[in-house]
C-alpha positions, 0 to 999 in steps of 0.5 A: 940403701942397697940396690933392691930397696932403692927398686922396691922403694921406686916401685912403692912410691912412684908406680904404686904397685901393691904389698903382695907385687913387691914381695913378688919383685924382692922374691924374684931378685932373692932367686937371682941372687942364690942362682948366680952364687951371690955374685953382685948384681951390678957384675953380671952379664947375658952369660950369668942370666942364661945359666940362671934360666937353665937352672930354673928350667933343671928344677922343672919350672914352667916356661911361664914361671920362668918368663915371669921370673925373666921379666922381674929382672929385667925390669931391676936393670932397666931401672938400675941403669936409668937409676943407680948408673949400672953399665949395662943391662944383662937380660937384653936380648934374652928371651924366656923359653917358649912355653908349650901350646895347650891344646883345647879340650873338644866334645866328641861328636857324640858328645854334642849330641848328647848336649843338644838333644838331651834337654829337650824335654827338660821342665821348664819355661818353653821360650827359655828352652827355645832360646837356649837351643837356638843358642847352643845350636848356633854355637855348634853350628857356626863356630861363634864366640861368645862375644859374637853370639850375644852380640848378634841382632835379629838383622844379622841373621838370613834364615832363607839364606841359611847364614849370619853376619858376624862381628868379631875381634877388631870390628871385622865382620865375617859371614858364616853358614847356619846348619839345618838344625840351628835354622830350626831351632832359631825359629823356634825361638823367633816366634817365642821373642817377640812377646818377651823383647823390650820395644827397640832392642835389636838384640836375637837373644834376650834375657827376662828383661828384655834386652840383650843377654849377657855373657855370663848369662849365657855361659850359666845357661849352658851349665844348666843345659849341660847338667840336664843332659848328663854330660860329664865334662865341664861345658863351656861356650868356647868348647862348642866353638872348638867341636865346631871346628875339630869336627869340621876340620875331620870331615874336610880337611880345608883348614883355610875355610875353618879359618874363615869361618872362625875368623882367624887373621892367622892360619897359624891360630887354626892349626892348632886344630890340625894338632886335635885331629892329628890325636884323633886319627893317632887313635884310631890307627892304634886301634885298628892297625894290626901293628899299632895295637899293643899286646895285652 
């Protein structure tokens, strides 16, 4: 049995791993058999896998497809060294390229009104109306994920103070600003809540059962929110969360309060944001620089 199937047949028997997996894992070795020239896998060293890479890389496969491809072989030689008794492993040390940061997408601020104002006289049940304002207010407002919003309780807002308490990733809490709007909007829902909330459940915003909405519920909502306000782009929780910090960002500037507020442990996963205000004011100098505007 050759070195590939003794691998296969261990990925089968003992990490039970699925047909469509191991057909993945033999297609990846294949690959590397054909870049390397049919040079036997036992013989190749960090020089051979390299040139593999750049190959991939010259067909214009993706930085992900290529560290997938990557991570296969380096699994065969850590299980052929331990297994088959090959001398060394060729992709030690080797990283795959860096695949280039996607940029989110952000609603314009135009955009965001459009969303927030334009449901408003939607028919509809009142108090589901009020709440999925509040809701998407809040969104907009405080730069909240999802998992932060649906988790908030009625004692973790302070509508005098104008702010929420807030528990995000790793169980950190974080106190973030409600805008005037959210306020008014959140209130509005309050006095609608209290009939339709289960006895006990802390939750602010509950579905028609009573108990605390879930995310999926929240993200089907502002579909329908979206739909009713005729904007034309795929509109989803985390994309407020975006325009909230895109826009702050535009009008501040204080990228370390943007991180705060979004609660951030890295600058450096907020400054992505730089990059969207960067094409934001690319934009506008091409459109109002005597020099930038292209003849037409």
């Amino acid at each position: 049995m050759n070195a590939v199937a003794s691998y296969l047949q261990y990925l089968a028997a003992e990490r039970r791993l699925s047909p469509h997996t191991l057909a993945a894992y033999q297609r990846d070795l294949a690959n590397l058999a054909r870049l390397t020239a049919g040079k036997p896998l036992a013989g190749l060293d960090a020089h051979d896998i390299r040139g593999a890479i750049v190959k991939l890389r010259s067909r214009n496969l993706s930085a992900t497809s290529v560290a997938r491809q990557l991570s296969s072989w380096r699994s065969f030689y850590v299980f052929a060294c331990r297994r088959l008794g090959y001398a060394n492993n060729p992709c030690i040390g080797l990283r795959p390229p860096r695949a280039a940061r996607a940029l989110p997408q952000v609603l314009s601020p135009d955009t965001c009104t459009q969303l927030l104002d334009g449901s408003g006289q939607a028919a509809g049940d009142d108090a589901l109306m009020a709440r999925d304002r509040a809701m998407f207010e809040l969104f907009y407002s405080s730069g909240l994920r999802l998992s932060e919003l649906v988790g908030l309780d009625l004692d973790d807002l302070d509508l005098q103070a104008g702010e929420a308490h807030v528990t995000g990733k790793g169980n950190k809490t974080r106190i973030v600003p409600v805008g005037r709007q959210a306020l008014t909007a959140i209130a509005a829902w309050l006095s609608c809540r209290l009939p339709r909330a289960r006895a006990g459940t802390p939750a602010l915003f509950i579905g028609q059962h009573g108990t605390r909405l879930t995310p999926r519920s929240v993200q089907l909502r502002l579909d329908r929110w979206a739909l009713r306000a005729e904007v034309n782009q795929h509109v989803h929780p985390h994309l407020l969360r975006h325009a909230f910090a895109t826009h702050v960002l535009q009008s501040s500037g204080d990228l370390r309060a943007v991180q705060e507020m979004l609660g951030h442990a890295s600058i450096s996963t907020t400054q992505v944001y730089t990059h969207l205000d960067w094409q934001h004011l690319a934009k506008i100098y091409d459109q109002a620089h005597p020099r930038a505007r292209k003849k037409s």
